[in-house]
C-alpha distance (Angstrom), angle and dihedral (degrees) to the residues before:
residue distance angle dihedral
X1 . . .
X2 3.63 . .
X3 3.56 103.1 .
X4 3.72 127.3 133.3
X5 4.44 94.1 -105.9
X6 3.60 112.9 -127.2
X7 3.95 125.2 -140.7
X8 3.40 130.3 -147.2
X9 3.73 121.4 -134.4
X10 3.73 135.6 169.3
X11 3.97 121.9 -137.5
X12 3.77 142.3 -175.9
X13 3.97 95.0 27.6
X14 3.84 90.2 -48.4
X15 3.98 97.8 -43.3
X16 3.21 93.4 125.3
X17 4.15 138.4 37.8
X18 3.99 109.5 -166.7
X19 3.76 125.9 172.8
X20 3.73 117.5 -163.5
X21 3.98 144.9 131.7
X22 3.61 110.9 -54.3
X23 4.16 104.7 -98.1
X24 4.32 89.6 -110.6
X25 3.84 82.5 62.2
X26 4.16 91.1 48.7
X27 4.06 87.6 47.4
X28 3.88 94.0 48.5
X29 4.13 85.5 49.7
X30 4.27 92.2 54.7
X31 4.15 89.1 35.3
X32 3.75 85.1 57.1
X33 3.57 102.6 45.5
X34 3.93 91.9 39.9
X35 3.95 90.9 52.1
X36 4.58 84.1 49.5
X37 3.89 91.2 47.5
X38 4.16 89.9 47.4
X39 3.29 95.0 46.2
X40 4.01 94.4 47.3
X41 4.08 86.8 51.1
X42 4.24 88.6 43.7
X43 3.87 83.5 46.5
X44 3.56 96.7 51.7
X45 3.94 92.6 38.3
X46 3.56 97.0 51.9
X47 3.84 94.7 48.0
X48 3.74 83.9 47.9
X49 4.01 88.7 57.5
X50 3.87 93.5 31.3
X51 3.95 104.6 -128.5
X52 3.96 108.3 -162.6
X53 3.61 96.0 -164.9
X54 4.07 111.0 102.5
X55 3.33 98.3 -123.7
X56 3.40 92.0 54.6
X57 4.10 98.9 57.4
X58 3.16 110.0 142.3
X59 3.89 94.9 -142.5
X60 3.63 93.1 53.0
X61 4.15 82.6 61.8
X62 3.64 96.5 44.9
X63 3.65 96.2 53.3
X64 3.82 92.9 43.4
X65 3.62 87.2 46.3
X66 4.04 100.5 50.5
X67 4.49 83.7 39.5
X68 4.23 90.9 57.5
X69 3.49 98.5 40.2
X70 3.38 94.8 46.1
X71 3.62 90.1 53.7
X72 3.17 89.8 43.8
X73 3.60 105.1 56.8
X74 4.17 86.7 40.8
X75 3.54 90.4 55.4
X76 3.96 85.9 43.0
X77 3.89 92.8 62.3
X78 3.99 94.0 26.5
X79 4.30 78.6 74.0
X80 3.96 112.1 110.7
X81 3.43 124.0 -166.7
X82 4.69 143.7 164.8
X83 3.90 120.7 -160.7
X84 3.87 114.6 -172.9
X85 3.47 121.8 -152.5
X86 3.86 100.1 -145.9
X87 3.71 97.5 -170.2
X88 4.16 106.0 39.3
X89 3.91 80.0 38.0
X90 3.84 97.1 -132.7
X91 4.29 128.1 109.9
X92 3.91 136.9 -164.3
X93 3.26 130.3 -127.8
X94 3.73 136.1 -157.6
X95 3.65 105.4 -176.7
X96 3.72 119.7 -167.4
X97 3.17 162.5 123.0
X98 3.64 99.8 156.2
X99 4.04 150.7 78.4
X100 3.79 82.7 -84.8
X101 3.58 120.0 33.6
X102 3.94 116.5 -171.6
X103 4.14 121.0 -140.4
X104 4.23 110.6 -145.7
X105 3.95 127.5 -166.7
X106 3.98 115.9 -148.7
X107 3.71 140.7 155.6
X108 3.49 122.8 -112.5
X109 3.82 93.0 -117.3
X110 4.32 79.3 75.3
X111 3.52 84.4 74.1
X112 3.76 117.3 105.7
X113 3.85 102.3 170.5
X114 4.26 154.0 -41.4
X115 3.59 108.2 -118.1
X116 4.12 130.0 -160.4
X117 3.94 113.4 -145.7
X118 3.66 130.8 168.0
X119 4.40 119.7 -146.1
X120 3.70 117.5 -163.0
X121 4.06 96.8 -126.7
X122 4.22 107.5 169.1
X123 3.80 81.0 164.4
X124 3.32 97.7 86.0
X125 3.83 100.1 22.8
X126 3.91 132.7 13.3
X127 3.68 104.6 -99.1
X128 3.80 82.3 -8.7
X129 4.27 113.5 161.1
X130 3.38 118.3 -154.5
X131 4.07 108.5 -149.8
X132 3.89 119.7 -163.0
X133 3.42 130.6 -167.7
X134 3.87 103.2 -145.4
X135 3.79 124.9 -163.4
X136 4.25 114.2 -134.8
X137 3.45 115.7 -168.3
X138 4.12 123.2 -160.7
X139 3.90 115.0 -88.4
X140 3.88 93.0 1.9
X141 4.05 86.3 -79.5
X142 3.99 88.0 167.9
X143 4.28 129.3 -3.5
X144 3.50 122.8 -73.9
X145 4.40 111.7 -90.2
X146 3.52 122.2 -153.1
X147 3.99 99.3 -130.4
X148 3.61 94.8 -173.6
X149 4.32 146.6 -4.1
X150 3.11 130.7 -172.3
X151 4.12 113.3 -177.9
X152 3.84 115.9 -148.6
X153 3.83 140.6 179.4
X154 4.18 116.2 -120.1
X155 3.77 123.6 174.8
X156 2.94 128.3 -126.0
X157 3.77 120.9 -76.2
X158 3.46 90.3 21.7
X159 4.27 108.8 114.9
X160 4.05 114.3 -100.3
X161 3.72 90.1 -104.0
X162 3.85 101.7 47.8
X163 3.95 89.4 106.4
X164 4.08 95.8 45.7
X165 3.29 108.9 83.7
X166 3.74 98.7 100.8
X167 4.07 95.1 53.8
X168 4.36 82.9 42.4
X169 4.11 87.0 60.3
X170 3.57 95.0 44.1
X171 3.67 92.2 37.1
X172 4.10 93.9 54.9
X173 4.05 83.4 42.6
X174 3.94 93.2 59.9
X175 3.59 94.5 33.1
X176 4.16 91.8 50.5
X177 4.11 88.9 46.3
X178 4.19 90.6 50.2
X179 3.69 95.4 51.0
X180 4.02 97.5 -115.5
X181 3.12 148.0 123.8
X182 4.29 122.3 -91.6
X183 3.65 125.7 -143.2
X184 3.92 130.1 -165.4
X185 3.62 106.4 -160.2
X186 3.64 91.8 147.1
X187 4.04 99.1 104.2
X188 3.91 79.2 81.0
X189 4.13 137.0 61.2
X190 3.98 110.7 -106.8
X191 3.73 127.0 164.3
X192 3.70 117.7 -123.4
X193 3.50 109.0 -93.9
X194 3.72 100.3 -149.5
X195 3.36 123.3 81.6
X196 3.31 134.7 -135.3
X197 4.68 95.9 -122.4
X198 3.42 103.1 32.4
């Protein structure tokens, strides 16, 4: 999967639950938009003062300019992300990825359940498993969201779900703290259900 991964962390003595990109990813996003904006304002000053050394083409900095911020600002609204209120009981969404991510407001009573899979990915990994902890909520309210992954490496005859027991502790933790339900279906193959354009 190519999707930004989301990590969940608790804050202000377990008030809160928020999943998001790690804050690296966040500081890559700004660095790259920064470095398009300065070089569409070196572009446009050095064309202005009309540099003849190559380097210094003020084309070459326009079109690297308008490519990183573009991606960028993409990559910028591409960004998904859920904070749970655990004591007033409600969350936030953003949902992406996509030109136009939506926000949505619910109450934790929408919830339905947190569920533990495991995806045979040897892409990444040889005989690498890719386990997601996937978020239902009742009635298909809103799409499933991938809260967490963690891709591992098991040999072979070892069970799907020898590597999972990390993402099963944090995945009873999250599941305990929003009130729901928790699931292990990880003993089993199961392809993510979330894809990558929603």
């Amino acid at each position: 999967m190519l999707e930004t991964p989301l990590f969940g962390r608790f804050h202000g003595e377990n008030k809160r639950l928020v999943f998001s990109p790690p804050a690296p990813y966040h500081v890559l996003v700004r660095g790259t938009t920064g470095f398009g904006v300065f070089a569409l304002i070196y572009g446009l000053g050095s064309g202005v003062a009309g540099y003849d050394v190559a380097y210094f083409y003020p084309q070459w900095w326009l079109l690297v300019g308008t490519l990183t911020t573009a991606a960028g600002v993409l990559a910028a609204l591409s960004l998904q992300s859920i904070s749970f209120d655990l004591q007033e009981r409600h969350y936030r969404r953003r949902q992406g990825p996509g030109m136009f991510p939506k926000g949505t407001y619910g109450s934790l009573n929408d919830l339905d359940a947190v569920v533990l899979i495991a995806e045979p990915n040897s892409r990444l990994t040889a005989n690498g498993v890719t386990y997601h902890l996937v978020l239902h909520w009742k009635n298909q309210k809103e799409p499933l969201m991938v809260l967490q992954q963690d891709t591992r490496q098991v040999r072979n005859g070892q069970p799907l779900n020898y590597a999972a027991a990390q993402l099963l502790q944090a995945g009873m933790a999250y599941a305990r703290a929003l009130g729901v339900p928790f699931y292990d279906n990880s003993h089993f193959p199961s392809k993510c259900p979330v894809t990558i354009w929603q």
